[in-house]
N, C-alpha and C positions, 0 to 999 in steps of 0.2 A: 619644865625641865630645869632641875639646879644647874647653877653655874658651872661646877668641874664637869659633870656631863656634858652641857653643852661646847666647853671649850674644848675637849677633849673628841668631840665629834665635829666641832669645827677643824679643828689639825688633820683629823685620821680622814673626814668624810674626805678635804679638800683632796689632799692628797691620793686618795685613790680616785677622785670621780677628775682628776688631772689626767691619768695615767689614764683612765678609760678614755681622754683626750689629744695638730702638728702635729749642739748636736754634733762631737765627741765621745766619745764612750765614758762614762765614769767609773775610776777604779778605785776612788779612794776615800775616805774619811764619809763612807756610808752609814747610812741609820741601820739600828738591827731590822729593820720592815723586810719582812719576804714579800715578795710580791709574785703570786699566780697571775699568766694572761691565760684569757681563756675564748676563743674563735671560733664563730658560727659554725657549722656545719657548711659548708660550698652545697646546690644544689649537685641535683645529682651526675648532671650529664656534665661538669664542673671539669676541665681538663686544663693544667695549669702546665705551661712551657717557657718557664725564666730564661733568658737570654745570658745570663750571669748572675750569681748569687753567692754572697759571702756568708751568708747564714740562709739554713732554711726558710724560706720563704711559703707563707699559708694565707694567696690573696683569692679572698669569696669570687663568685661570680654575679652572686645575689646579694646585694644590701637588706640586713635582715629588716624585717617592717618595725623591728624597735628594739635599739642599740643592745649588744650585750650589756647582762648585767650580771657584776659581780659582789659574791658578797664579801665586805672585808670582817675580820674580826680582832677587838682590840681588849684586852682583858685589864680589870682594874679590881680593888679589894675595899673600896670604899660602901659601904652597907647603903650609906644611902642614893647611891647611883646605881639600884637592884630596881630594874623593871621588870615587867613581867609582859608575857603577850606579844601584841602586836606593837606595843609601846619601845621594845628594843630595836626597833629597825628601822630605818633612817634612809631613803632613796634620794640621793641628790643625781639629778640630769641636766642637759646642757639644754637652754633657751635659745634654737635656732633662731630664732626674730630679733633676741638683742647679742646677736655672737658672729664672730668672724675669722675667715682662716683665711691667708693672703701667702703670696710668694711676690719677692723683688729684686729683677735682677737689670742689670746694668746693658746698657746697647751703644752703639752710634746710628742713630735715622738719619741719612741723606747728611754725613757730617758730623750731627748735632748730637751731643752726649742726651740720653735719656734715659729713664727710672722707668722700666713698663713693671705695673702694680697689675697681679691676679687677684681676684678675691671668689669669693663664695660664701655664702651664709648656710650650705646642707653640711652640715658639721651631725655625728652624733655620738653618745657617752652616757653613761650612768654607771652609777654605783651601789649597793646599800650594805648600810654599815649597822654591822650589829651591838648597840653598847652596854651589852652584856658580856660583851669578851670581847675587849682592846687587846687582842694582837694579833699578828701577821697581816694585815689588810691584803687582800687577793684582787687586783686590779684587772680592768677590764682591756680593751684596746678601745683606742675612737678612730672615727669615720671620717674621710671627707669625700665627697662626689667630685671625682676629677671633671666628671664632664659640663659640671654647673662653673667651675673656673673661667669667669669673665675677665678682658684687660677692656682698654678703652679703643681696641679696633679688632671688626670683624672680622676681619682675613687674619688676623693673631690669632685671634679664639677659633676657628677653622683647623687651623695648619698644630694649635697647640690640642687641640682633641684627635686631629687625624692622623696627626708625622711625631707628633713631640709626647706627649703622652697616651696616646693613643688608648685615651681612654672611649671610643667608641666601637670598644672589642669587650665585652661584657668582663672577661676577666681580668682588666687592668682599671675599671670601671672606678675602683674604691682604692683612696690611697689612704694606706692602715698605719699608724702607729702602736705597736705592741710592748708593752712597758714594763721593764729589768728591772729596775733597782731606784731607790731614791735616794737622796743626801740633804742635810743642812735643814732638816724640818726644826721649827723650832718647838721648846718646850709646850706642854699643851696649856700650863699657866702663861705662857706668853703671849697666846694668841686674844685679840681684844676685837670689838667690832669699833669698823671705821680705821684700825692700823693698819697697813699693808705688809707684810712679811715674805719673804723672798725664799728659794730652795732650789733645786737639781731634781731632775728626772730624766733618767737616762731608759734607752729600750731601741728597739729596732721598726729601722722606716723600713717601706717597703711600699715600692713605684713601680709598674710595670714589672710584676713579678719580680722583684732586685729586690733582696733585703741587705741594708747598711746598719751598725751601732748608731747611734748621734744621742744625744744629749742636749736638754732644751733648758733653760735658765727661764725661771717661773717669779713672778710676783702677783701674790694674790691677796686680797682683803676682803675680808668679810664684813658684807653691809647689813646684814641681820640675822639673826640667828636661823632662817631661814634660805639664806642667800650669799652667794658669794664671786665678784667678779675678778678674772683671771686674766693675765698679760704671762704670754712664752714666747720665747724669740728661739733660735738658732740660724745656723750657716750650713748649708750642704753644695756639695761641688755636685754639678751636672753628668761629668764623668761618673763618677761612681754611680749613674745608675742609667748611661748611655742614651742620655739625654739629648739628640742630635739635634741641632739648629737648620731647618733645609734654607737650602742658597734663597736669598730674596732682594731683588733691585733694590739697594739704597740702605739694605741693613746690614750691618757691620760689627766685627768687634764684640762680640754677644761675651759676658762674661762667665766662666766656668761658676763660679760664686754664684750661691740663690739665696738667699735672705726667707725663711720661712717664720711668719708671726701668729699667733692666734691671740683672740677677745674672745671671751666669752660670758658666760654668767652662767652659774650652776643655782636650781632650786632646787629645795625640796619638796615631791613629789608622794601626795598622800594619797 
């Protein structure tokens, strides 16, 4: 693969096979990128009753057995970036075994200020990217398995799948990120392997049937033309998606604030 194609399917690949990936809304100093989200089918017997919703909310009851995939398309006028066949399409997906999605929020145990860390490594995403027409990339949503969400005590991870997200109700099973809009991509001559480069991706979470805007601040590098590892941070309040704390001996003070991060690493997939 020449160089502009490949840097140019490094930018556009990262950036949708993100969004097919975990927060403000962003309204401003956006890229021209449209971006399509596009969502399973719910089986059938699939009956969804949101508690509250700011926006339409479309969460599955079934984890599809493998991630939507969408295709982006990015158009360019350079002759010798003219592929043919199977050679324009380019599938980058998320590597469950080197990837991570966590939530952190703040307590008092019996007094004592503590950091309880969720994590999960059932993360899922993909993308493919056609570089035969760079533009509008059509991005996908990503996955996480509420109910794989471990902390470091059992009666937390209980009370956080039975009372707190309840995800042991099939339809609150999958907490979905659905992805709006991007910003701050940078040029596709910019992008190098081994530099890191940083962007905005904004879209709607959606937890126990609530869907919220929020917006995630990304840094991603790419370690080979192949390959690409991924750091997203944001902040979501609890409220906004009636997040209840039940009463527990000794714990306190639970902060409305949640800290949501993902690691990842995106391959490509032949």
């Amino acid at each position: 693969m020449n160089r502009y194609a490949w840097v140019s399917l490094l930018t556009f690949g990262l950036a949708g096979f993100l969004a097919a990936g975990g927060l403000t809304a962003c309204s401003s100093d956006m890229t021209g990128l449209t971006i399509a989200t596009q969502s399973p089918s719910p089986a059938p017997s699939s009956t969804l009753s949101p508690r509250e919703t700011n926006t339409p909310a479309r969460t599955p009851d079934t984890k599809p057995t493998e991630a939507p995939v969408a295709q982006a398309q990015v158009t360019g006028s350079s002759t010798e970036d003219n592929l043919t066949g199977a050679d324009q399409l380019r599938t980058f997906q998320i590597d469950s075994e080197k990837s991570e999605a966590r939530f952190i929020i703040e307590e008092e145990l019996f007094g004592i200020p503590k950091s309880v860390i969720g994590r999960t490594k059932e993360i899922s995403g993909a993308v493919t990217i056609d570089l035969a027409d760079r533009q509008e990339p059509r991005l996908a949503p990503i996955w996480v398995d509420a109910r794989d969400l471990k902390t470091d005590d059992s009666f937390r991870n209980r009370a956080l799948r039975r009372q707190i997200l309840l995800s042991t109700q099939d339809e609150y099973q999958f907490i979905v990120f659905e992805p709006t809009a991007l910003a701050d991509l940078p040029a596709a001559a910019g992008v190098s392997v081994g530099e890191p480069f940083s962007f905005r991706i904004s879209g709607n979470l959606i937890i126990t049937g609530i869907s919220n805007p929020i917006t995630f601040t990304m840094i991603a590098t790419p370690t080979s033309q192949t390959e690409l590892s991924v750091f997203g941070q944001t902040t979501v309040l609890r409220s906004d998606y009636n997040l209840n704390i039940p009463s527990v001996p000794g714990v306190a003070n639970v902060s409305d604030e949640v800290q949501l991060a993902v690691d990842f690493v995106a391959v490509v997939r032949e």
